[in-house]
N, C-alpha and C positions, 0 to 999 in steps of 0.2 A: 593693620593691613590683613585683611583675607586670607586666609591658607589658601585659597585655588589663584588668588594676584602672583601668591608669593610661588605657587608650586608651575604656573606657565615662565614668572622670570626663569625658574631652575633650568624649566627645560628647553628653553632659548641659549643655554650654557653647552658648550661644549661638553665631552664624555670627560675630559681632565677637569675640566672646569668643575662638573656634576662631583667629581670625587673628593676633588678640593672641601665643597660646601658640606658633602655629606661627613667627613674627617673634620670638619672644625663643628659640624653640630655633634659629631660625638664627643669631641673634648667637653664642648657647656656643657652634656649630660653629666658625663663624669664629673665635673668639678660639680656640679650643681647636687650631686649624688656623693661626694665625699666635702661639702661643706661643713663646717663647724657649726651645729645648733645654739641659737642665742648670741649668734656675735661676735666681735671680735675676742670677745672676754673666753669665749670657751675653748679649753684645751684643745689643740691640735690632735690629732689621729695619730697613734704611734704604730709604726711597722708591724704587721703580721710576719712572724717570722714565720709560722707553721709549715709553709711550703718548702721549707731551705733548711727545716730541723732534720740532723742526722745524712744532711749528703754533704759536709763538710769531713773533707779525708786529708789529717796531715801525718808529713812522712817520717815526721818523730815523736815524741813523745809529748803529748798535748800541755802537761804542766810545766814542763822545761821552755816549751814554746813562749807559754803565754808569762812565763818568769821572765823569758829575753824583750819578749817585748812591751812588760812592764818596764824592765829597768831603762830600757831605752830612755821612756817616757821623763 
């Protein structure tokens, strides 16, 4: 189909409706842009922590913490 078929349906659409289609053509991008290269077979994408390094604040001592909640385990 045509980009200009497809861009007079859009705009036959409500302003809810316009926001709807444009929030789900952003999801394809993104998922399309965090794909796994080659397949099912290729490694998943692991968390960038980089944004969230150094603003974790606990209010006791970080080795006693992470001891408690070893042993939990």
């Amino acid at each position: 189909m045509p980009y200009a078929v497809i861009e007079k349906e859009i705009e036959r659409l409500d302003e809810a409706q316009q926001n709807t289609v444009v929030l789900f053509v952003r999801f394809l991008l993104s998922q399309k842009a965090t794909a796994p290269v080659g397949g099912s077979e290729a490694r998943p994408r692991r968390y960038d922590f980089s944004r969230v390094a150094g603003r974790l604040k606990l209010r006791e001592d970080p080795v006693a913490f992470q001891r408690r909640i070893r042993d939990e385990w």
